[in-house]
KOLKEGU-367886 format. One record per atom (N, C-alpha, C): y, x, z; residue number from 1; residue in one letter. Coordinates in steps of 0.1 Angstrom, whole numbers, plus 5000, padded with zeros to 4 digits. Each point is the difference from the previous one (the first is absolute). Layout:
KOLKEGU-367886
Y_X_Z_NUM_A
...
end
This chain:
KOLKEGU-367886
5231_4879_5037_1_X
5006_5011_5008_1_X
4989_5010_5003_1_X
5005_5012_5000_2_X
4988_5012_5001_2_X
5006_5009_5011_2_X
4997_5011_5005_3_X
5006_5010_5008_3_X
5011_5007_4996_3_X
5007_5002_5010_4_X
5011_5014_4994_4_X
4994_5011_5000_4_X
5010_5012_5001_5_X
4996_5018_5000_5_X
4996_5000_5010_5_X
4986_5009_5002_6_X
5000_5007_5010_6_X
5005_5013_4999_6_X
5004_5006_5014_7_X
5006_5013_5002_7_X
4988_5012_4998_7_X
5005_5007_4999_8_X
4989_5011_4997_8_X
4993_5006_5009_8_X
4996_4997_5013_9_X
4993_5000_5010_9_X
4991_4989_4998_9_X
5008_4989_5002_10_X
4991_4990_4999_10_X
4990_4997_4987_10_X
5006_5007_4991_11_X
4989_4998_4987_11_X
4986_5011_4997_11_X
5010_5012_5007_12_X
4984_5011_5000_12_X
4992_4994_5013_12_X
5003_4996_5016_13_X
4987_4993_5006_13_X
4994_4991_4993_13_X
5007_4987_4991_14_X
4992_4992_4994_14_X
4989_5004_4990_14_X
5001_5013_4988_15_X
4994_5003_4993_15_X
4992_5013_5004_15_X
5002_5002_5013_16_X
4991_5016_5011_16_X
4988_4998_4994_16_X
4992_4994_5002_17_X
4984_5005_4997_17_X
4998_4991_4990_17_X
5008_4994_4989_18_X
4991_4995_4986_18_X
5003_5012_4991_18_X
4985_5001_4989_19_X
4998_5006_4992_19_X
5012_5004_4990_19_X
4997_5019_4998_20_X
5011_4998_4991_20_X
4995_5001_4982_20_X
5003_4998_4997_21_X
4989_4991_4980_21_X
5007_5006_4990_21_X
5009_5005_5003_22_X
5010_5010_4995_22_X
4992_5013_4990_22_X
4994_5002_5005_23_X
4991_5017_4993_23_X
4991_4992_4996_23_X
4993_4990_5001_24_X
4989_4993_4990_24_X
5006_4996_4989_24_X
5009_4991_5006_25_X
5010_4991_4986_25_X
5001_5014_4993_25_X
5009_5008_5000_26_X
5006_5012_4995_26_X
4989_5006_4987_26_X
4988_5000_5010_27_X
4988_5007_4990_27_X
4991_4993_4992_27_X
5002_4987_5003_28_X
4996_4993_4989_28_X
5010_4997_4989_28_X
5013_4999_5002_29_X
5012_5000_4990_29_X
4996_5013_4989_29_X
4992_5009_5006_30_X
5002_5017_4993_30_X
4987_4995_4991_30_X
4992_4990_4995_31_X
4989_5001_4998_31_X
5004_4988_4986_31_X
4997_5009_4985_32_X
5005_4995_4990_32_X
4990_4996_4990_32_X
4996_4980_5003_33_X
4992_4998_4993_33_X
4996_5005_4985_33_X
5013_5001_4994_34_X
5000_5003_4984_34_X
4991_5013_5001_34_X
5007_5011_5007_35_X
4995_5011_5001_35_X
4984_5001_5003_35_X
4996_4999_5009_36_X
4990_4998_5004_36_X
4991_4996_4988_36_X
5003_4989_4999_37_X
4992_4998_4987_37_X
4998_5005_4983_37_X
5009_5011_5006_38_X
4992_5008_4985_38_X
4993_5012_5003_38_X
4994_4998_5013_39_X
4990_5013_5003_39_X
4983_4991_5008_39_X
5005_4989_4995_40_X
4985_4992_5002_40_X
4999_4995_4984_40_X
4986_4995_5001_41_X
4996_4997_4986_41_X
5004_4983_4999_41_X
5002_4995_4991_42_X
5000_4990_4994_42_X
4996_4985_5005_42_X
5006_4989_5007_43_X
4993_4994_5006_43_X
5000_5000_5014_43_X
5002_5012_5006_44_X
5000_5006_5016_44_X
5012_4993_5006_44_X
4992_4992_5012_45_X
5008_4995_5013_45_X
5003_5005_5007_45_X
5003_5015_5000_46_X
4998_5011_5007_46_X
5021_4999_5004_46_X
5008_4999_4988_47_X
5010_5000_5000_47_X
5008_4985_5003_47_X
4992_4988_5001_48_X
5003_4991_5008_48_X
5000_5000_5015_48_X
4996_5008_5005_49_X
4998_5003_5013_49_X
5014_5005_5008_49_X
5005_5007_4990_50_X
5014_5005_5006_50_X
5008_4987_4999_50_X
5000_4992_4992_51_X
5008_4985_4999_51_X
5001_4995_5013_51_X
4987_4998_5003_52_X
4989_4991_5015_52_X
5009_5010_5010_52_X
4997_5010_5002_53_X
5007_5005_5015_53_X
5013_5004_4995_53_X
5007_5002_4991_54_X
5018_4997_4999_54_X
5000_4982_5009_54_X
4995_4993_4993_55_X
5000_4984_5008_55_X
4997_4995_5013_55_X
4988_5010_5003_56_X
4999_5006_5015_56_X
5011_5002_5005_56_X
5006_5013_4997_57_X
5009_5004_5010_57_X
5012_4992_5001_57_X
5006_4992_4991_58_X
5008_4992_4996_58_X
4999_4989_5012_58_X
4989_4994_4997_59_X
4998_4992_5009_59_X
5000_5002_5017_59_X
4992_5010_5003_60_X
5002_5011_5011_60_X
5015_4999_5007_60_X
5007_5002_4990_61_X
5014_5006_5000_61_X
5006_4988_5008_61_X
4997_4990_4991_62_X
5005_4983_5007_62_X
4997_4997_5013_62_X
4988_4998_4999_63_X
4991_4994_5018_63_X
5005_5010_5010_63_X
5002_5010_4994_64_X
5008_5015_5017_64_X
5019_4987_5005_64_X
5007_5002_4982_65_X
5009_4995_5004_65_X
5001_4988_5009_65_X
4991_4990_4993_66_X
4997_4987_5010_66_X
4997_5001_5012_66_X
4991_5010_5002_67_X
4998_5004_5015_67_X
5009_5004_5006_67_X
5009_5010_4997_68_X
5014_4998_5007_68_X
5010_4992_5000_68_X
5005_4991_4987_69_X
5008_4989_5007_69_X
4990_4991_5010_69_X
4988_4997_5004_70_X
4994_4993_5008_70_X
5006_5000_5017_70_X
4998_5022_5000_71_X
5006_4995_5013_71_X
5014_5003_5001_71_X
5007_5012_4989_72_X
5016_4994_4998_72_X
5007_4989_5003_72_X
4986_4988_5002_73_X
5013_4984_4997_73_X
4994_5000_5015_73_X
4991_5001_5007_74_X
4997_4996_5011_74_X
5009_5009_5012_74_X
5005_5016_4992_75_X
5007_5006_5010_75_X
5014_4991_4997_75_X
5005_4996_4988_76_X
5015_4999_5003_76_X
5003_4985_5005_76_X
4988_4993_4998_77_X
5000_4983_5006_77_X
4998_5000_5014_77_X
4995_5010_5006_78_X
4998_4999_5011_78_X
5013_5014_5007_78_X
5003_5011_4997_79_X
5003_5006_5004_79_X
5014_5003_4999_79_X
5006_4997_4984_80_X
5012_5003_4999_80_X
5008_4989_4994_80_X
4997_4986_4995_81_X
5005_4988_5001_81_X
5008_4997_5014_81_X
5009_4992_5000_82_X
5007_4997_5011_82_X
5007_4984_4997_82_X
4989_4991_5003_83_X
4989_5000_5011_83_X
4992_5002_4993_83_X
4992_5008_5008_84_X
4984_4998_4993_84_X
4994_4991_4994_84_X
4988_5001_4994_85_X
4998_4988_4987_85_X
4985_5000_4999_85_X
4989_4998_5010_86_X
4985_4999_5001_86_X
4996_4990_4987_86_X
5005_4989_4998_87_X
4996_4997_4985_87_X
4999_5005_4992_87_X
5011_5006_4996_88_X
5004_5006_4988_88_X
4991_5014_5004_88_X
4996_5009_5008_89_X
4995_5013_5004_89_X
4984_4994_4995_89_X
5000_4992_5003_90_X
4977_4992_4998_90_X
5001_4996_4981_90_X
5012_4997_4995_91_X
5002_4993_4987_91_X
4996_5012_4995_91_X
5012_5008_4997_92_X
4997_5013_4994_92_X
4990_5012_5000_92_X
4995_5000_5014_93_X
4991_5009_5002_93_X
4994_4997_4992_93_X
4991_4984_5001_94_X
4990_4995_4997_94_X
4997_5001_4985_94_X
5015_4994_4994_95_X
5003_5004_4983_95_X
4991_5011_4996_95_X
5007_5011_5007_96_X
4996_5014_4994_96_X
4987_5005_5000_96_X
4996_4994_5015_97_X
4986_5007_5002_97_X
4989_4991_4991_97_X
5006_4991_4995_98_X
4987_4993_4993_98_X
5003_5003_4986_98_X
5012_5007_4991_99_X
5004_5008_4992_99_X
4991_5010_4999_99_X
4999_5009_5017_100_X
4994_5016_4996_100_X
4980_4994_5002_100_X
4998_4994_5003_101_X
4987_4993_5000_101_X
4992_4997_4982_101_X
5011_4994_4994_102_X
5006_4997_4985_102_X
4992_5011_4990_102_X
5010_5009_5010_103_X
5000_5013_4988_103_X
4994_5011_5003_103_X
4991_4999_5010_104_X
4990_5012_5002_104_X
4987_4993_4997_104_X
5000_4986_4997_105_X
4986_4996_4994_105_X
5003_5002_4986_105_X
5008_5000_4992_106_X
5005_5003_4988_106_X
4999_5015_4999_106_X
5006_5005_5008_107_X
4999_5019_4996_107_X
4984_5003_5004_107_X
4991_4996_5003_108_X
4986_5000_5009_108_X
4994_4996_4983_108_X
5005_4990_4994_109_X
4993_4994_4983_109_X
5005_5013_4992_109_X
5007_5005_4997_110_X
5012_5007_4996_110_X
4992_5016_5000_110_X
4996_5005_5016_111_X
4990_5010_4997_111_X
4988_4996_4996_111_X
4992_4991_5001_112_X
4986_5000_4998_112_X
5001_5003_4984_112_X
5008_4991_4992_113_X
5001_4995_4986_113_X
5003_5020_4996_113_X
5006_5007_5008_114_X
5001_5016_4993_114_X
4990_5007_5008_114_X
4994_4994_5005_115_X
4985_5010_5001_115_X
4989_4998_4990_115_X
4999_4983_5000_116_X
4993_4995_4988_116_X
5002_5009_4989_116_X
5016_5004_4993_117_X
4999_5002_4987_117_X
4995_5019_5004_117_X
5008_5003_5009_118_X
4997_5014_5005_118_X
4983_5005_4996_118_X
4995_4988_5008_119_X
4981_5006_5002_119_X
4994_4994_4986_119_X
5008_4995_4992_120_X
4986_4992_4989_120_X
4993_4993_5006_120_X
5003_4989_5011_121_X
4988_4991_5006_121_X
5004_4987_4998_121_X
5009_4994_4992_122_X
5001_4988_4997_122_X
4987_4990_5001_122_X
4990_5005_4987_123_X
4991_4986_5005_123_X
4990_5009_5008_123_X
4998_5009_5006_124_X
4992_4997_5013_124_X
5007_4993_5011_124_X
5009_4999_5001_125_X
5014_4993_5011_125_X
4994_4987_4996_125_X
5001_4996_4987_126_X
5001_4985_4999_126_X
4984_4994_5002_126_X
4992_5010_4996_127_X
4983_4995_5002_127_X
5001_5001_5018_127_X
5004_5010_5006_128_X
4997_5000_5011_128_X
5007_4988_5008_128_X
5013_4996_4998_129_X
5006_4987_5000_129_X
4993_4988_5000_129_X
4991_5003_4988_130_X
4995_4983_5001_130_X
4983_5003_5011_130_X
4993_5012_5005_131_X
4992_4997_5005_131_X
5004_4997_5017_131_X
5014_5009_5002_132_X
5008_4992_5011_132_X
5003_4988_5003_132_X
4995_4990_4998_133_X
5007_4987_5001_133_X
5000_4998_5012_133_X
4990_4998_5005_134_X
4996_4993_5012_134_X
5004_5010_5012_134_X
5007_5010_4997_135_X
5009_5011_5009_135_X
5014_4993_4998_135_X
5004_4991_4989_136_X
5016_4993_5003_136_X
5006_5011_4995_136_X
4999_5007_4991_137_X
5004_5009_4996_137_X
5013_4992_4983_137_X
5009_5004_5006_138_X
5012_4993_4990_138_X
5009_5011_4992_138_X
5004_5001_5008_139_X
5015_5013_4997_139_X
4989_5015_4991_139_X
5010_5001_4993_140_X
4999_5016_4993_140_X
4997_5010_5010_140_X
5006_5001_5009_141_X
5001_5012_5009_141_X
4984_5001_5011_141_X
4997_4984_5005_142_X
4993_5002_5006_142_X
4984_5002_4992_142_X
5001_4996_4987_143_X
4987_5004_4991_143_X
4997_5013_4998_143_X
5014_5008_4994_144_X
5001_5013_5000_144_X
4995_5012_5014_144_X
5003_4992_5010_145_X
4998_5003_5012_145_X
4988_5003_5002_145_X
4991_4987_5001_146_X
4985_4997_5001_146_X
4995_5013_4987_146_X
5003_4997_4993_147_X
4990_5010_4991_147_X
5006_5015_5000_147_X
5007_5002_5002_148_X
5004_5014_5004_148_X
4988_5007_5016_148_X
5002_4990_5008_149_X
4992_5003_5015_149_X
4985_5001_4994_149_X
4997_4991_4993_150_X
4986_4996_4997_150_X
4992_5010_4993_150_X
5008_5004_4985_151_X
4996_5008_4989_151_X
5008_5014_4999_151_X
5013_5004_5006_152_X
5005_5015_4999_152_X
5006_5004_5020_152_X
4987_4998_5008_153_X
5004_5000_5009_153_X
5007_5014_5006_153_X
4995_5013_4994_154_X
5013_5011_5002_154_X
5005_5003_4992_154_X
5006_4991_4994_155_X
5011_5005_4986_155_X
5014_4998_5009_155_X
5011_5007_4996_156_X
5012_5002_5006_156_X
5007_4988_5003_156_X
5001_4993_4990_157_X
5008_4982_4997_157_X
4994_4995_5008_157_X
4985_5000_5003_158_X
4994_4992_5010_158_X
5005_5002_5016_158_X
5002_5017_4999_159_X
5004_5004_5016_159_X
5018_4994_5000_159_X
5007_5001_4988_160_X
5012_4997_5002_160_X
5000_4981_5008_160_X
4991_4993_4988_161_X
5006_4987_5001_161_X
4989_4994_5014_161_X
4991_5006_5003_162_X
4993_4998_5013_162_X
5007_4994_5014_162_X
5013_5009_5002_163_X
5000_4993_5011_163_X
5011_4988_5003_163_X
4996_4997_4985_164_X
5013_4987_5000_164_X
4989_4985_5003_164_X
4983_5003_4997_165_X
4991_4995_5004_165_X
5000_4993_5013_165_X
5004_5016_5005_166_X
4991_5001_5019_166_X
5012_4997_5003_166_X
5013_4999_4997_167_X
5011_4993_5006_167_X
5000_4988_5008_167_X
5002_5000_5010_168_X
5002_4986_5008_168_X
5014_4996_4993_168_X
5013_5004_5003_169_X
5007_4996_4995_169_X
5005_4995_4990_169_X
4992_5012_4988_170_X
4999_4993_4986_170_X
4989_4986_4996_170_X
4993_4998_5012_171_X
4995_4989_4999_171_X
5006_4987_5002_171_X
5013_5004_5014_172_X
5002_4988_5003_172_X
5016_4996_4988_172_X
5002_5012_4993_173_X
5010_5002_4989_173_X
4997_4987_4988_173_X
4987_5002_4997_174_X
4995_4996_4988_174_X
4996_4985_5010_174_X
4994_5002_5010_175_X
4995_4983_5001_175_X
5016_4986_5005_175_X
5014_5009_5000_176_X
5007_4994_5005_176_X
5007_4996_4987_176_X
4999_5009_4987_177_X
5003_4997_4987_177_X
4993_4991_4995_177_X
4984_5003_5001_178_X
4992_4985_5000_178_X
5001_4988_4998_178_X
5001_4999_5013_179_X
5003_4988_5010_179_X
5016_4996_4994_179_X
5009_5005_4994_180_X
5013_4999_4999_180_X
4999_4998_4983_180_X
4996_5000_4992_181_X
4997_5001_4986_181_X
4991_4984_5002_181_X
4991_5003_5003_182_X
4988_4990_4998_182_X
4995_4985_5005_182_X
5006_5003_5012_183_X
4998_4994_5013_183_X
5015_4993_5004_183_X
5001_4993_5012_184_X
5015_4995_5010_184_X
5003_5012_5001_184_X
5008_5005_5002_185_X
5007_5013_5001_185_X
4999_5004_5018_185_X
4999_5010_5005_186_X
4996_5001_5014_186_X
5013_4994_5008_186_X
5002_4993_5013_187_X
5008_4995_5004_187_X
5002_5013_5012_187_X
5017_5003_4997_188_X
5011_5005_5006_188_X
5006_4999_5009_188_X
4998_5006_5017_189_X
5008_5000_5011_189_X
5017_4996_4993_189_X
5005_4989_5007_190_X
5015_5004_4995_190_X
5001_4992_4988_190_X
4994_4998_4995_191_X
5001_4993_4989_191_X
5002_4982_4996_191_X
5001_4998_5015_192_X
4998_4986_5000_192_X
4990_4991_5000_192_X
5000_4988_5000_193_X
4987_4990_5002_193_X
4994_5007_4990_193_X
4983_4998_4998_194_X
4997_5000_4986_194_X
4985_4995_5004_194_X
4995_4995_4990_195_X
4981_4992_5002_195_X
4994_5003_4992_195_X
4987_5005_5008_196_X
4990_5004_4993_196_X
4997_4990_4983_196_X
4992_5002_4997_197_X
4999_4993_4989_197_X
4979_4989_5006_197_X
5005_4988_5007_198_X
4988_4998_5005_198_X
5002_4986_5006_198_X
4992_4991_4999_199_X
5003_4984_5008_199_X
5005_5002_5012_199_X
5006_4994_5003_200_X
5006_5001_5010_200_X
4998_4988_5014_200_X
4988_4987_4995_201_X
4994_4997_5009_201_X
4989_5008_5010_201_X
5004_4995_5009_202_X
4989_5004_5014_202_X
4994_4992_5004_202_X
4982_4996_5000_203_X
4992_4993_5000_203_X
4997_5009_5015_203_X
4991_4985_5007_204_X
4994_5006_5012_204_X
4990_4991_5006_204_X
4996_4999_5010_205_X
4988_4991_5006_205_X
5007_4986_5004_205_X
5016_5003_5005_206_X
5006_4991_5007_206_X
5013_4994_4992_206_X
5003_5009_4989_207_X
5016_4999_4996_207_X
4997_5004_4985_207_X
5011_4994_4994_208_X
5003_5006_4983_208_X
5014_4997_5004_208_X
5005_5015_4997_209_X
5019_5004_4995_209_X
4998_5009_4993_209_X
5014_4998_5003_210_X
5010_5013_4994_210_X
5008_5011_5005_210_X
5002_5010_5004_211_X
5008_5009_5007_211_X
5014_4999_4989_211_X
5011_4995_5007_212_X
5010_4998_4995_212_X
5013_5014_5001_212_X
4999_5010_4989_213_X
5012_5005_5003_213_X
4995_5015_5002_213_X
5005_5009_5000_214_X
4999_5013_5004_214_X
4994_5009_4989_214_X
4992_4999_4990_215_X
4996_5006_4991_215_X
4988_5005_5008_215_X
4995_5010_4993_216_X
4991_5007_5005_216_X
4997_5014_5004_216_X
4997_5011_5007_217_X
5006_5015_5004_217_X
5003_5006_4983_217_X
5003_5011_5005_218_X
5004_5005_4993_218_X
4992_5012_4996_218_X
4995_5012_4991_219_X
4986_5007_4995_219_X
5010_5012_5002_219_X
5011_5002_5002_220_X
5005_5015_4997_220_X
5017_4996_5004_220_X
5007_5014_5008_221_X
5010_5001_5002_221_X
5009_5012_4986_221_X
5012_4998_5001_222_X
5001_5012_4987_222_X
4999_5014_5006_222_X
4999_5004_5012_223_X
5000_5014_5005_223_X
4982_5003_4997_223_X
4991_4989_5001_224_X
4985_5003_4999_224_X
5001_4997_4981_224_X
5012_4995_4987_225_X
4992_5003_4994_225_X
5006_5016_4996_225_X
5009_5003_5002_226_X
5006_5010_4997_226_X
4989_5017_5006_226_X
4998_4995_5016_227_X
4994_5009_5002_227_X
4982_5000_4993_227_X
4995_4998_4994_228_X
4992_4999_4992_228_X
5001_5009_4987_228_X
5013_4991_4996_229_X
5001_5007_4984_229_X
5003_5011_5000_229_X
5009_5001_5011_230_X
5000_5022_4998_230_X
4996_5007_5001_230_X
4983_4999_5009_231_X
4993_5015_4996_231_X
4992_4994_4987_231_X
4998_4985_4998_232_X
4994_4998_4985_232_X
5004_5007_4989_232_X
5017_5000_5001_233_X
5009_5005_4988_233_X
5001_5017_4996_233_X
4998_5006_5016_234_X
4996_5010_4998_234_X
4988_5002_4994_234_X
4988_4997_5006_235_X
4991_5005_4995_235_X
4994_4996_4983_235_X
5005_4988_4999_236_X
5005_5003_4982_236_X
5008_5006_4994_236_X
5012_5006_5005_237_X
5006_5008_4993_237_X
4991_5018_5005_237_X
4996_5003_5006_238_X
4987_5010_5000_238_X
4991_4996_4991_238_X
4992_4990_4997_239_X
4989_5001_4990_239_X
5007_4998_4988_239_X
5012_4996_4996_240_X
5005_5003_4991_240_X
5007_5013_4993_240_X
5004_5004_5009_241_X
5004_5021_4998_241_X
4987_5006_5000_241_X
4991_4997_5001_242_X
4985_5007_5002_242_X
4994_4996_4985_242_X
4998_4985_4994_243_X
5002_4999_4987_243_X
5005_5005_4993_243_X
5013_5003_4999_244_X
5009_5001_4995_244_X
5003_5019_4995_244_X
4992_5007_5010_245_X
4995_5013_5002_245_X
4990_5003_4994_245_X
4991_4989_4999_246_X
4985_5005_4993_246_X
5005_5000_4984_246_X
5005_4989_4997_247_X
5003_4996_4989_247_X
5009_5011_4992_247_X
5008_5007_5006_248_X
5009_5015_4991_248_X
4988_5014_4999_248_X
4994_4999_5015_249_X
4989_5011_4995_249_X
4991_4998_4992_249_X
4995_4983_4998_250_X
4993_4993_4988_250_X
5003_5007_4986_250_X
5013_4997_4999_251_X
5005_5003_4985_251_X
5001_5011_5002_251_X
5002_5009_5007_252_X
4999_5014_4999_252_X
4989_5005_4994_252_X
4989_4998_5007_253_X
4985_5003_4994_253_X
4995_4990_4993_253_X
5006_4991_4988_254_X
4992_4994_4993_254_X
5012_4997_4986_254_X
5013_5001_5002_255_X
5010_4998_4987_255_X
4995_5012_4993_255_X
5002_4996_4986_256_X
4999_5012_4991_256_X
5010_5000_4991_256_X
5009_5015_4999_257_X
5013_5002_4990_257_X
4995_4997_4987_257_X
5008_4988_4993_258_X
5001_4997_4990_258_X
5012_5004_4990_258_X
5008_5008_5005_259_X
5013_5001_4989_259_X
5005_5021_5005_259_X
end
């Protein structure tokens, strides 16, 4: 079971301040690998790049929607259900928000991989990659990251994708995806019992048990993970229109008419 309609009041407050991906999507659709590539030479990853942020914005496109059924199901489980339905309001939220979590670490791989082909930096990415190790450096995005700050620190892409860096929230975005990919998945107000992943004897000076029952707290409510993801989501869909921007004035000053 999923929500019904909302009325159209109720659906512009729910989607008021998320990003709208519309004019990025739009202008990456306008960007024609075939084309493109017959005004670079031979070889050139220059026209895979438009591939990478068409998949961007695609993806983009998804995690916004996810973000709005998130709190769509929490306005109509709590608000417009009769009776109300707090289960079902924490089920769904929670669905979604760990959907739009999903898919902004995916659209975050998605741009780095069209800057890569954008800048010609593949193996400095990958050499610089392996001298990162001991920084925990895993994901595409966050390599591309590090060596963009490090080696093109006022180049444009760097100012674009910079403050997804300094993000608090895009930190706690990516470490709740983490933890949810890799790890026990973070435990959910509302969501019922649930246990850490950990012995569950208790040694002491006087006593060895067990705490019988209750699970253990919980790491996140769905309104804290929601409020999180959406200035995250914004400010990746900003560094992604700002890519996405360099990248047409790119071809502008560097395609050359072939036909």
């Amino acid at each position: 079971m999923s929500r019904g309609k909302l009325d159209k009041d109720t659906a512009r407050r729910v989607e008021q301040d998320l990003p709208n991906v519309v004019e990025v999507r739009t202008a990456t659709l306008n960007l024609q690998p075939d084309f493109i590539s017959m005004g670079f030479p031979e070889g050139s990853n220059v026209p895979k790049a438009a591939v990478c942020l068409q998949d961007a914005t695609s993806t983009l496109q998804e995690a916004r929607y996810a973000l709005f059924e998130a709190r769509a199901h929490l306005v109509w489980y709590r608000e417009k259900s009769d009776p109300p339905n707090e289960m079902f309001a924490v089920f769904f939220a929670k669905f979604y928000a760990d959907d739009t979590a999903l898919r902004m670490y995916a659209a975050g791989e998605h741009l780095a991989n069209a800057i890569v082909n954008m800048l010609g930096i593949e193996s400095k990415v990958s050499t610089f990659k392996k001298l990162a190790k001991n920084a925990n450096v895993i994901s595409k995005q966050a390599s591309v990251g590090m060596y963009l700050i490090e080696n093109e620190p006022t180049h444009a892409v760097t100012a674009a994708v910079l403050p997804l860096k300094k993000s608090d929230e895009c930190k706690r975005t990516r470490k709740y995806r983490d933890q949810w990919v890799h790890e026990k998945p973070p435990i959910i107000e509302g969501m019922g019992i649930e246990y850490e992943r950990r012995n569950r004897l208790i040694v002491d000076e006087e006593s060895i048990g067990v705490s019988i029952g209750g699970g253990d707290p919980s790491h996140y409510s769905v309104e804290q993970l929601i409020g999180f993801m959406k200035p995250a989501l914004v400010s990746l869909t900003t560094a992604i229109a700002d890519v996405v921007d360099y990248y047409v004035d790119f071809l502008g000053k560097n395609q050359k008419t072939v036909w």
